[in-house]
Jmol script that loads the backbone (N, CA, C; Angstrom):
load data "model"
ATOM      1  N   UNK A   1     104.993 -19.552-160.663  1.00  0.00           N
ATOM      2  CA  UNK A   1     106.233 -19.618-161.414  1.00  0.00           C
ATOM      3  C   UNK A   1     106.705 -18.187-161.650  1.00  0.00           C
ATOM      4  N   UNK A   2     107.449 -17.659-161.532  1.00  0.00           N
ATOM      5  CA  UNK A   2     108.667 -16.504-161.085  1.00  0.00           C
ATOM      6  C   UNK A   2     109.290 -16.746-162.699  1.00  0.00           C
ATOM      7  N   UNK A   3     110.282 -15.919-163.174  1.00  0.00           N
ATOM      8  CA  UNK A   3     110.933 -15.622-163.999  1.00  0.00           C
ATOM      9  C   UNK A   3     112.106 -16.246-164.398  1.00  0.00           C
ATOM     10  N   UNK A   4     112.441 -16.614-162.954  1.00  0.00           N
ATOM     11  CA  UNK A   4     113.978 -17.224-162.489  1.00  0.00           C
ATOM     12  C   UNK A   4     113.472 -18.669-163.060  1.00  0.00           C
ATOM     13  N   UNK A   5     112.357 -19.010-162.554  1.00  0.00           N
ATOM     14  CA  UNK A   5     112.182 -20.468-162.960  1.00  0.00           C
ATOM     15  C   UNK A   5     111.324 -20.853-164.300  1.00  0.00           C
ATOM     16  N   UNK A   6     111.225 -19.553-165.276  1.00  0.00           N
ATOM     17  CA  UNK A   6     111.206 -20.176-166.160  1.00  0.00           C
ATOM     18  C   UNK A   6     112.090 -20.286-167.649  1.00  0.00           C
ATOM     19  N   UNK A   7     112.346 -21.088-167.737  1.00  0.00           N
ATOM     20  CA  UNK A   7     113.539 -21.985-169.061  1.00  0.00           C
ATOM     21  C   UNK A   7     113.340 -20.973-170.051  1.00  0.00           C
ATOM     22  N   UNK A   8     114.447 -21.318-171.057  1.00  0.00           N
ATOM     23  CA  UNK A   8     113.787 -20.824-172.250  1.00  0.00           C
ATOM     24  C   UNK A   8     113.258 -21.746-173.080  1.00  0.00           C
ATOM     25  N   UNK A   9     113.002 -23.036-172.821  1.00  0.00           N
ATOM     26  CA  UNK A   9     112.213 -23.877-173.572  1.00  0.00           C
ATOM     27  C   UNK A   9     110.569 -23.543-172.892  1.00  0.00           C
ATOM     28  N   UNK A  10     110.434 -22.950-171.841  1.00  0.00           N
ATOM     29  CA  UNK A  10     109.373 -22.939-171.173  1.00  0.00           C
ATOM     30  C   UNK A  10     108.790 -21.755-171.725  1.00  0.00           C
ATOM     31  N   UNK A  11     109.473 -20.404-171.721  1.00  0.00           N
ATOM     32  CA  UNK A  11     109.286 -19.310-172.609  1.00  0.00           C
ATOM     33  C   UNK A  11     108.584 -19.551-173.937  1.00  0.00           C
ATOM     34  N   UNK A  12     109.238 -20.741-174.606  1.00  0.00           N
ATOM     35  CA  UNK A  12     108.484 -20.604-175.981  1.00  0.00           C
ATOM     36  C   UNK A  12     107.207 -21.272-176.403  1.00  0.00           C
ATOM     37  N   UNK A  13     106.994 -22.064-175.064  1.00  0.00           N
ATOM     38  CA  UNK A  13     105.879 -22.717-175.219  1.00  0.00           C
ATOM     39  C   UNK A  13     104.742 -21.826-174.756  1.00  0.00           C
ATOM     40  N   UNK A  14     105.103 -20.923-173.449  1.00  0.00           N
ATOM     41  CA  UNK A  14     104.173 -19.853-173.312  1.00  0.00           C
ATOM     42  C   UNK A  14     102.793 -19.455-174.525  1.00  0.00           C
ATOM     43  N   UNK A  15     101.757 -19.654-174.124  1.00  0.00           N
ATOM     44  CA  UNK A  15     100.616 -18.692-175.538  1.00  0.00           C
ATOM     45  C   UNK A  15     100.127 -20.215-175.959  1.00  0.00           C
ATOM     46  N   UNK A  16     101.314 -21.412-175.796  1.00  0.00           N
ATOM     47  CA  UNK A  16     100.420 -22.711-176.931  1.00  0.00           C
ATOM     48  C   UNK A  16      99.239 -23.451-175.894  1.00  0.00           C
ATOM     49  N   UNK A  17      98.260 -23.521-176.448  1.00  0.00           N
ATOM     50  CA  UNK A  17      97.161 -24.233-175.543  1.00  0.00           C
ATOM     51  C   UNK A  17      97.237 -25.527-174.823  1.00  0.00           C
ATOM     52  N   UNK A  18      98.599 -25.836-175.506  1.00  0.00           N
ATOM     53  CA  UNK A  18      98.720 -27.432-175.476  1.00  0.00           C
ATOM     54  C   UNK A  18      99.608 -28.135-174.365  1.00  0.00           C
ATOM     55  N   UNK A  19     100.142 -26.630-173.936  1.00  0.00           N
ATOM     56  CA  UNK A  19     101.281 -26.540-173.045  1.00  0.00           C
ATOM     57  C   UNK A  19     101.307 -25.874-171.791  1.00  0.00           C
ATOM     58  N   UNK A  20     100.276 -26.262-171.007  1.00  0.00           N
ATOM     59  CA  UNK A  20      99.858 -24.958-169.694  1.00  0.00           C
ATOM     60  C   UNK A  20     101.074 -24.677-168.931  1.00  0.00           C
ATOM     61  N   UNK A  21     101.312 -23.490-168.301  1.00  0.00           N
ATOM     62  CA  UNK A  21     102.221 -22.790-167.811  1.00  0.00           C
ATOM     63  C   UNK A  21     102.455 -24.064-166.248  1.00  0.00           C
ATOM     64  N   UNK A  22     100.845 -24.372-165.543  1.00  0.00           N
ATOM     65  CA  UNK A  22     100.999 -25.398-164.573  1.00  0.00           C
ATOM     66  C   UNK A  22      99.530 -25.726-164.329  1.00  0.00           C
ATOM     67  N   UNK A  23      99.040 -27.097-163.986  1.00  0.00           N
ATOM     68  CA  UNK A  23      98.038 -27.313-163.825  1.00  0.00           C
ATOM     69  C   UNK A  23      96.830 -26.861-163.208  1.00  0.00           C
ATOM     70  N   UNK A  24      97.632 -26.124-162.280  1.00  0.00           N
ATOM     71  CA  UNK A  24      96.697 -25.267-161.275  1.00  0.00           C
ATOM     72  C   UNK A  24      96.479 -23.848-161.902  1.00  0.00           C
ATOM     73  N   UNK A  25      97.264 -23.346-162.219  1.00  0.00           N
ATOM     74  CA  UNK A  25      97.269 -22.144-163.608  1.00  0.00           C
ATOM     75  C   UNK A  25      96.105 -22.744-164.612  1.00  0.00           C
ATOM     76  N   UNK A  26      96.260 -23.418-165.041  1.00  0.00           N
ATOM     77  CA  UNK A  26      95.222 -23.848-166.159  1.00  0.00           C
ATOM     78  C   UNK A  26      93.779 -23.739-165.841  1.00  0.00           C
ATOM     79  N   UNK A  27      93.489 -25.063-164.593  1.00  0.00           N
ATOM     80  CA  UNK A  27      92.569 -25.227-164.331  1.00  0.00           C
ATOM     81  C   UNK A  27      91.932 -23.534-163.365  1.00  0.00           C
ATOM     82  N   UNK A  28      92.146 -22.924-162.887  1.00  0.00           N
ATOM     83  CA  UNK A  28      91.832 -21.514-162.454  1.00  0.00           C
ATOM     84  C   UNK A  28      91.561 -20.881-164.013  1.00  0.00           C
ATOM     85  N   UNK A  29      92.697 -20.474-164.940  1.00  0.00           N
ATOM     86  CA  UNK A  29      91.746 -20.048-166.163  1.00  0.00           C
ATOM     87  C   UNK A  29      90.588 -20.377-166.323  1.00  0.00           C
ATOM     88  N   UNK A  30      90.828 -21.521-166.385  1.00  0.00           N
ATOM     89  CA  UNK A  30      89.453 -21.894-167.061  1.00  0.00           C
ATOM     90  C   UNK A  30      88.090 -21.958-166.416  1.00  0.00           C
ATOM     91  N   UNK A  31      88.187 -22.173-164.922  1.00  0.00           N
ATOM     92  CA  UNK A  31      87.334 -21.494-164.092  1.00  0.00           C
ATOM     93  C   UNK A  31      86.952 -20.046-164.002  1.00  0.00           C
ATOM     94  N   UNK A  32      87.892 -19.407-163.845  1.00  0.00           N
ATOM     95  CA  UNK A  32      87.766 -17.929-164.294  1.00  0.00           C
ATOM     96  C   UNK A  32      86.540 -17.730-165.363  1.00  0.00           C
ATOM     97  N   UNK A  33      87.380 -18.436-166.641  1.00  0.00           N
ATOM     98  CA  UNK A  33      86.654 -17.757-167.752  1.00  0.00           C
ATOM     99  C   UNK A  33      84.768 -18.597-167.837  1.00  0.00           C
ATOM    100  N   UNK A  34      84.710 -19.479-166.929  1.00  0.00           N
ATOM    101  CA  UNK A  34      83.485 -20.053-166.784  1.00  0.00           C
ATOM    102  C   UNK A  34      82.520 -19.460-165.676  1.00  0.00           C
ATOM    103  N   UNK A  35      83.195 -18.833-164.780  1.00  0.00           N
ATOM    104  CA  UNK A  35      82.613 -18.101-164.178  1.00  0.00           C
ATOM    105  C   UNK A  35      81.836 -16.639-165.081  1.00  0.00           C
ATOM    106  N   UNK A  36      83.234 -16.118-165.106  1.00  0.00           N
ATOM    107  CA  UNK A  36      83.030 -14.810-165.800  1.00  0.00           C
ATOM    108  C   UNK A  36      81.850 -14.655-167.167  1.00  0.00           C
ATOM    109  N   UNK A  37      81.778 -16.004-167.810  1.00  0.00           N
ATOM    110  CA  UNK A  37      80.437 -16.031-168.983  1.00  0.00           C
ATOM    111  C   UNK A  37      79.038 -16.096-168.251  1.00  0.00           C
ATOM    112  N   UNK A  38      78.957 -17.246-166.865  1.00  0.00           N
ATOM    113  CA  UNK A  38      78.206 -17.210-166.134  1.00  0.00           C
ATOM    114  C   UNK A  38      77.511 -15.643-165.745  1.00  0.00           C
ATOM    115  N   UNK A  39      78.164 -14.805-165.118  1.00  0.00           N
ATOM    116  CA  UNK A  39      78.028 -13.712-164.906  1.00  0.00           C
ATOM    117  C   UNK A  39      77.747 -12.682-165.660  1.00  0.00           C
ATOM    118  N   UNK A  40      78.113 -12.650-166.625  1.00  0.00           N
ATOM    119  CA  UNK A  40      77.758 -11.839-168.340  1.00  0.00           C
ATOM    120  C   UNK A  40      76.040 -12.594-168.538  1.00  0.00           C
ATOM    121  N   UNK A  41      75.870 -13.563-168.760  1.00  0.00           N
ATOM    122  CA  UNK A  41      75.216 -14.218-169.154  1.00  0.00           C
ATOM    123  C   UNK A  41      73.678 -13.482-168.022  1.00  0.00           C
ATOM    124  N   UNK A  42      74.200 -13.526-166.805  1.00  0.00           N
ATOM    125  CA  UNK A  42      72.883 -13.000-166.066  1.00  0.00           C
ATOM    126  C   UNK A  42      73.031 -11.757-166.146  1.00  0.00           C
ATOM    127  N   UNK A  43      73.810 -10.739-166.805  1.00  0.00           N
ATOM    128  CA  UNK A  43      73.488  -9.263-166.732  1.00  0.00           C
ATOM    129  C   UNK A  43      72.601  -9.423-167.940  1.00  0.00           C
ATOM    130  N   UNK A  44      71.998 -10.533-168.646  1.00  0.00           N
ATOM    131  CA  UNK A  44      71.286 -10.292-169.696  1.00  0.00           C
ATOM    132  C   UNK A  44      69.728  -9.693-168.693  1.00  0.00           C
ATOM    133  N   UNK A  45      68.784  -9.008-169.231  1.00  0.00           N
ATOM    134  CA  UNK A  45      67.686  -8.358-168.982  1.00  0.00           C
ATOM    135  C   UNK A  45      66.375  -9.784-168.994  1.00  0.00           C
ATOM    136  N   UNK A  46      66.978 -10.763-170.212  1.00  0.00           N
ATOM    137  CA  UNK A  46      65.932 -11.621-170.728  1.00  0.00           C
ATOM    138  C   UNK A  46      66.512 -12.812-170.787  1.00  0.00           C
ATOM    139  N   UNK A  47      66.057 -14.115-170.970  1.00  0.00           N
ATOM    140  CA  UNK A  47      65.935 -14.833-171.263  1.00  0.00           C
ATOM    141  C   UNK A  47      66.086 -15.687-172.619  1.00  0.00           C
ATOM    142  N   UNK A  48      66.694 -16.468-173.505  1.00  0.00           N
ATOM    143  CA  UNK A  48      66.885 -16.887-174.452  1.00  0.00           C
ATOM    144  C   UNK A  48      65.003 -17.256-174.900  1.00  0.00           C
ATOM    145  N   UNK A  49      64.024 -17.801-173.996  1.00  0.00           N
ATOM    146  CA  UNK A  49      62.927 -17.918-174.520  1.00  0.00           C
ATOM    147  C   UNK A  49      62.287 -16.980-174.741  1.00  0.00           C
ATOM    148  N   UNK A  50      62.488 -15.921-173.958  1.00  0.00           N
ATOM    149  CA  UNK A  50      61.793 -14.769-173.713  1.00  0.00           C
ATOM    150  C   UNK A  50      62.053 -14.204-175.440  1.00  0.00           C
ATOM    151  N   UNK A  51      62.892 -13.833-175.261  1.00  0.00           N
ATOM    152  CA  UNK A  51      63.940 -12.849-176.781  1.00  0.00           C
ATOM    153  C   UNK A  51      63.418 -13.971-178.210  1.00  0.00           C
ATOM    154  N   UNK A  52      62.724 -15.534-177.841  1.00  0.00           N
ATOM    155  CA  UNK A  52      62.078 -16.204-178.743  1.00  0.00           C
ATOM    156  C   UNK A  52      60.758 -15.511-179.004  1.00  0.00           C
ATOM    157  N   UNK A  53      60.092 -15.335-177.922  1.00  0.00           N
ATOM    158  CA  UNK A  53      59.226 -15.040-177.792  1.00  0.00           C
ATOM    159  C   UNK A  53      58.868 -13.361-178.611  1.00  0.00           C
ATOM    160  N   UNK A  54      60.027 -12.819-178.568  1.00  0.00           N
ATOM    161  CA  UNK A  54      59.715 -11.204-178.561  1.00  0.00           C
ATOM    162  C   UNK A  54      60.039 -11.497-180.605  1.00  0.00           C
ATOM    163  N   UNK A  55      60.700 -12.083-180.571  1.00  0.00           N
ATOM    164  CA  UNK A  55      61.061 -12.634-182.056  1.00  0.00           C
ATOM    165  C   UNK A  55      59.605 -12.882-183.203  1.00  0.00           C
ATOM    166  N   UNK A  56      58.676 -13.546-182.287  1.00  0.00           N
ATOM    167  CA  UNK A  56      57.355 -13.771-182.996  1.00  0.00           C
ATOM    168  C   UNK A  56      56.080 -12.829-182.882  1.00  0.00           C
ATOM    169  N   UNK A  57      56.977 -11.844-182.059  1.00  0.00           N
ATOM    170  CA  UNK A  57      55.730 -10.401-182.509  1.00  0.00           C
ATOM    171  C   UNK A  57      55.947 -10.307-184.365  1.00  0.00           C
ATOM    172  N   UNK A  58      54.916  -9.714-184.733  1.00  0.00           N
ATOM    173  CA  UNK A  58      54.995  -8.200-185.666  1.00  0.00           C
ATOM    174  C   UNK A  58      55.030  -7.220-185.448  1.00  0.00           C
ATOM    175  N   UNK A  59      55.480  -6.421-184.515  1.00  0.00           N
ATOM    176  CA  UNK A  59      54.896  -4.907-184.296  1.00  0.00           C
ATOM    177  C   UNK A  59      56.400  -4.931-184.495  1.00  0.00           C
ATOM    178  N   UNK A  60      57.179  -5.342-184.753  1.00  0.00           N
ATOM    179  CA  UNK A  60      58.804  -5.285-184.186  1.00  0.00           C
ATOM    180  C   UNK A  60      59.582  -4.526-185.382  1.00  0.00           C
ATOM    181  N   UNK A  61      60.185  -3.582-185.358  1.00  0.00           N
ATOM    182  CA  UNK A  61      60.536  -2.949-186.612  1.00  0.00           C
ATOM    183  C   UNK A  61      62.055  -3.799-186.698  1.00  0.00           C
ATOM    184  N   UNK A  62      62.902  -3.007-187.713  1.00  0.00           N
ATOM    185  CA  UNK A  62      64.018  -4.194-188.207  1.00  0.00           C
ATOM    186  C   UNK A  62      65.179  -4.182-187.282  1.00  0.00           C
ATOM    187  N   UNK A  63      65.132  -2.830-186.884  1.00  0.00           N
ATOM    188  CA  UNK A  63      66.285  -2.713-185.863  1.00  0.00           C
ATOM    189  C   UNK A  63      65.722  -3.169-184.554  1.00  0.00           C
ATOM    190  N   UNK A  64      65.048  -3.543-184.074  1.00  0.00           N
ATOM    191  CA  UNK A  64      64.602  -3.668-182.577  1.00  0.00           C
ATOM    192  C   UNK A  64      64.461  -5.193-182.905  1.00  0.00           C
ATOM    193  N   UNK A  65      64.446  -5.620-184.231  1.00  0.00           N
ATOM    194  CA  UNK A  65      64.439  -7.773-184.522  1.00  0.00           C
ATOM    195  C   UNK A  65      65.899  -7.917-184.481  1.00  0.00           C
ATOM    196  N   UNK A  66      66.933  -6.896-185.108  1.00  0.00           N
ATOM    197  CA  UNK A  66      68.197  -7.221-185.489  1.00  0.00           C
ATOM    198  C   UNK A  66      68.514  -7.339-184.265  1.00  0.00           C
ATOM    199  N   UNK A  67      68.656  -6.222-182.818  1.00  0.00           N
ATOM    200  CA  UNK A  67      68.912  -6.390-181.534  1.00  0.00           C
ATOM    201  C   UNK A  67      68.924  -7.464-180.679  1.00  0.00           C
ATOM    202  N   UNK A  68      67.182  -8.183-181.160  1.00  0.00           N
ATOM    203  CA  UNK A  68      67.012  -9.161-180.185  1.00  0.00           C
ATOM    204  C   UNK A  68      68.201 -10.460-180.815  1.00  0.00           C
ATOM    205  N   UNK A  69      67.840 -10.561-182.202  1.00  0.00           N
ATOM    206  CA  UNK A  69      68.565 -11.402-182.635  1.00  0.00           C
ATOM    207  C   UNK A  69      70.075 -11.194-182.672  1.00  0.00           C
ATOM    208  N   UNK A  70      70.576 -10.196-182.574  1.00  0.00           N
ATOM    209  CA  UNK A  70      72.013  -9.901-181.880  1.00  0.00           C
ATOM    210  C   UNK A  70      71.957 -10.378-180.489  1.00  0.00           C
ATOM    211  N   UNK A  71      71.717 -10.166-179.472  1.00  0.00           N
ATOM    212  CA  UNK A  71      71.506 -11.020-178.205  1.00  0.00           C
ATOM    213  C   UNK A  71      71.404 -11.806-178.249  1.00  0.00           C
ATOM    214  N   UNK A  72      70.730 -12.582-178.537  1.00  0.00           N
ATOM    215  CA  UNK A  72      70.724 -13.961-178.759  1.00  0.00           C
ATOM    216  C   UNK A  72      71.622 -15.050-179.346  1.00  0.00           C
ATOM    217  N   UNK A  73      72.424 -14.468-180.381  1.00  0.00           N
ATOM    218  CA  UNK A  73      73.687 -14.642-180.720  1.00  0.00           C
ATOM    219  C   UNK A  73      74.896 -14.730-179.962  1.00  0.00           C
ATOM    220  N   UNK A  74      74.811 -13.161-178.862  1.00  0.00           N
ATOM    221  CA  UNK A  74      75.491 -13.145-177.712  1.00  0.00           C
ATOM    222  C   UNK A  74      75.647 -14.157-177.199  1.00  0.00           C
ATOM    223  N   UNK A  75      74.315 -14.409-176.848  1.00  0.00           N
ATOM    224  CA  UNK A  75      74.065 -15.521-175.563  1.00  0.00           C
ATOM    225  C   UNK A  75      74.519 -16.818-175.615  1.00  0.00           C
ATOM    226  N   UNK A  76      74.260 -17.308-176.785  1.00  0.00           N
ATOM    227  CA  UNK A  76      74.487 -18.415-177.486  1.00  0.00           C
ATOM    228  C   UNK A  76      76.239 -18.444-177.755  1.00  0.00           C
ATOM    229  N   UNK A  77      76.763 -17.556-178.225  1.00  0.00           N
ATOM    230  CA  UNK A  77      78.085 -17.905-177.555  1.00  0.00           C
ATOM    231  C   UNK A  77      78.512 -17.481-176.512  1.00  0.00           C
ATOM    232  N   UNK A  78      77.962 -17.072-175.957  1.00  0.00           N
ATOM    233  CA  UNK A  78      78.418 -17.076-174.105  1.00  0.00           C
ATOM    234  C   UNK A  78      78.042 -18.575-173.309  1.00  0.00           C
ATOM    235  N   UNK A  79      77.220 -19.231-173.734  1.00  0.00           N
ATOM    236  CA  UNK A  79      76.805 -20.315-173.281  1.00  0.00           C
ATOM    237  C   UNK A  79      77.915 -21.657-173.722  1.00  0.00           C
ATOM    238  N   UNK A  80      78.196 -21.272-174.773  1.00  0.00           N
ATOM    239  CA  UNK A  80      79.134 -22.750-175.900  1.00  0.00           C
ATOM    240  C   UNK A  80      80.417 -22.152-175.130  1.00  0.00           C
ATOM    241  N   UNK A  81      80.752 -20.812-174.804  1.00  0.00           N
ATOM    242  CA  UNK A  81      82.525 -20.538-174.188  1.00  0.00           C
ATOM    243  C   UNK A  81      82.235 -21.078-172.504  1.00  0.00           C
ATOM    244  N   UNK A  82      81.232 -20.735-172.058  1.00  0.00           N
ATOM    245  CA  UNK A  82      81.259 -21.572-170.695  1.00  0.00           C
ATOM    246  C   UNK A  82      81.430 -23.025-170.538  1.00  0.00           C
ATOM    247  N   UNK A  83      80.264 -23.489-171.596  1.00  0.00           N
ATOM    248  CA  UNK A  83      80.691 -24.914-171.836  1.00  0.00           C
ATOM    249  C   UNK A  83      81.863 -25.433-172.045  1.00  0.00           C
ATOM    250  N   UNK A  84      82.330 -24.889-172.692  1.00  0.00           N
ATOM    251  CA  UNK A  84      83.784 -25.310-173.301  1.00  0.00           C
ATOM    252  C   UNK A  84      84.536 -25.445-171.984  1.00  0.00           C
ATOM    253  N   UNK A  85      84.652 -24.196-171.267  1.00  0.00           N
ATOM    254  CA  UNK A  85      85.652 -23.586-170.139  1.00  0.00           C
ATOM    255  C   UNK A  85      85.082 -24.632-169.373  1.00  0.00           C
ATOM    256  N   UNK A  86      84.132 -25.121-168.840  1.00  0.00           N
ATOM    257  CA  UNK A  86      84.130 -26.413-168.279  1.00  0.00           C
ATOM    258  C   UNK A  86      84.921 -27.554-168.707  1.00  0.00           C
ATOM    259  N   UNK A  87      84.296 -28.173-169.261  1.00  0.00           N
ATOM    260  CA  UNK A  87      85.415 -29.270-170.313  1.00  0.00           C
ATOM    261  C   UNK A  87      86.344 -28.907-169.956  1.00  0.00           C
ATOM    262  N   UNK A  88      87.201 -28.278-170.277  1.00  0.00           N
ATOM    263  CA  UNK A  88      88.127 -28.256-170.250  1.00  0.00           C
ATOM    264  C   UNK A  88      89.022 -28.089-168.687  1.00  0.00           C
ATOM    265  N   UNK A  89      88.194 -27.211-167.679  1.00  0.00           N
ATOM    266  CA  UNK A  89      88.746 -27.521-166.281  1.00  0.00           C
ATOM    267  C   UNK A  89      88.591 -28.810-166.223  1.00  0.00           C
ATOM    268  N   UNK A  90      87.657 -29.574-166.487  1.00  0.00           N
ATOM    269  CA  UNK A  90      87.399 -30.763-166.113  1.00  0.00           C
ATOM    270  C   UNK A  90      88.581 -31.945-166.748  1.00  0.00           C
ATOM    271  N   UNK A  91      88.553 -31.420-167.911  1.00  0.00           N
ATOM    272  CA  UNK A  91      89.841 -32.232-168.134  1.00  0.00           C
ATOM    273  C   UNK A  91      91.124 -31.999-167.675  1.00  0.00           C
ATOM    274  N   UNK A  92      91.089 -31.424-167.179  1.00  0.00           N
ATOM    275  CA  UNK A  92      92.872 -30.506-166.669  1.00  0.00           C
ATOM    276  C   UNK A  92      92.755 -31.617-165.488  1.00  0.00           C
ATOM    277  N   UNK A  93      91.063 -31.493-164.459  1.00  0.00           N
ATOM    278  CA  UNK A  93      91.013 -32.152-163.505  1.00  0.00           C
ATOM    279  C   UNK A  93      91.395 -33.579-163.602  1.00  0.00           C
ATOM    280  N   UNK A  94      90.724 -34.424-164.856  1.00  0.00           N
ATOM    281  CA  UNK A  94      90.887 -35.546-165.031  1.00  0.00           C
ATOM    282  C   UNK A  94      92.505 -36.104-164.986  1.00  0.00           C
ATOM    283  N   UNK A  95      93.242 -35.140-165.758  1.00  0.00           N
ATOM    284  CA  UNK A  95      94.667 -35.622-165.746  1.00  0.00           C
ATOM    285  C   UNK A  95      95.427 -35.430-164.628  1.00  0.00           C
ATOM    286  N   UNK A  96      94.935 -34.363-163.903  1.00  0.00           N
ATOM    287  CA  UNK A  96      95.273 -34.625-162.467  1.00  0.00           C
ATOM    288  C   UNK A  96      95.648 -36.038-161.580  1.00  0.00           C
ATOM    289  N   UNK A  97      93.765 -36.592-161.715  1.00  0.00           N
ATOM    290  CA  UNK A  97      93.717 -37.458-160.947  1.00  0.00           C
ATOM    291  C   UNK A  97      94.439 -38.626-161.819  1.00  0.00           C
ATOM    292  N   UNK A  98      93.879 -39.071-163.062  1.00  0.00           N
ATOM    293  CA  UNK A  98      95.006 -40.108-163.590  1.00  0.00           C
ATOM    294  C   UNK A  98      96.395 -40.391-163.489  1.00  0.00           C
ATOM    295  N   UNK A  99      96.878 -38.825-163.197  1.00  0.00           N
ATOM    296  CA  UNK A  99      98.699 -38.732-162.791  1.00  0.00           C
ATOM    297  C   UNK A  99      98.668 -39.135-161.123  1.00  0.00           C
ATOM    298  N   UNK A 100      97.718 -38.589-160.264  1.00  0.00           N
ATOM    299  CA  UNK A 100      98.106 -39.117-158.550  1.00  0.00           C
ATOM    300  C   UNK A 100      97.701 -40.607-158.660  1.00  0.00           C
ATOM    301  N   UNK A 101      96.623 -41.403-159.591  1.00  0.00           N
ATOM    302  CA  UNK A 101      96.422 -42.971-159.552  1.00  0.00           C
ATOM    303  C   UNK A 101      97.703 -43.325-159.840  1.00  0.00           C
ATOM    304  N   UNK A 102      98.679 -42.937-161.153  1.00  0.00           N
ATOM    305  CA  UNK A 102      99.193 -43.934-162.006  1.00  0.00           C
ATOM    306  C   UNK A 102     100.519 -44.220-160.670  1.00  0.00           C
TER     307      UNK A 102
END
end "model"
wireframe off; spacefill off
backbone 0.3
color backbone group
């Protein structure tokens, strides 16, 4: 979609979640952004069990517990925004196909 073709009713809907610019636009976001957590997610060094694991030492002073447990936090929402970003291609997909059945 070009400039020329878009409205100014189309303009103002721009930014609302509720209102994708076009289906194929949508569903690519949201692939994008499911990819892209994917990929974050393996530049991690460790493992969510692992960073459990490093959690139940004692030798661990407060800043090197706060770290792990900052990562882990990371991770944990890097995991729930991928999820999501699924769902949600998936639903973009679903209405797809319900609109070529109906």
């Amino acid at each position: 979609m070009n400039s020329k073709e878009l409205s100014e009713a189309d303009a103002d809907r721009l930014g609302d979640i509720d209102f994708p610019v076009s289906e194929e636009n949508e569903e690519k976001a949201w692939a994008f952004l499911q990819t892209r957590t994917a990929l974050l997610l393996r530049a991690y060094e460790t493992s969510e069990e692992e960073d459990i694991e490093l959690l139940k030492k004692e030798d661990m002073n407060i800043h090197e517990r706060l770290a792990v447990q900052l990562r882990m936090c990371e991770k944990r929402i890097l995991k729930a925004t991928q999820t999501y970003a699924g769902e949600r291609k998936a639903s973009v997909k679903g209405d797809k196909s319900e609109t070529a059945a109906a």
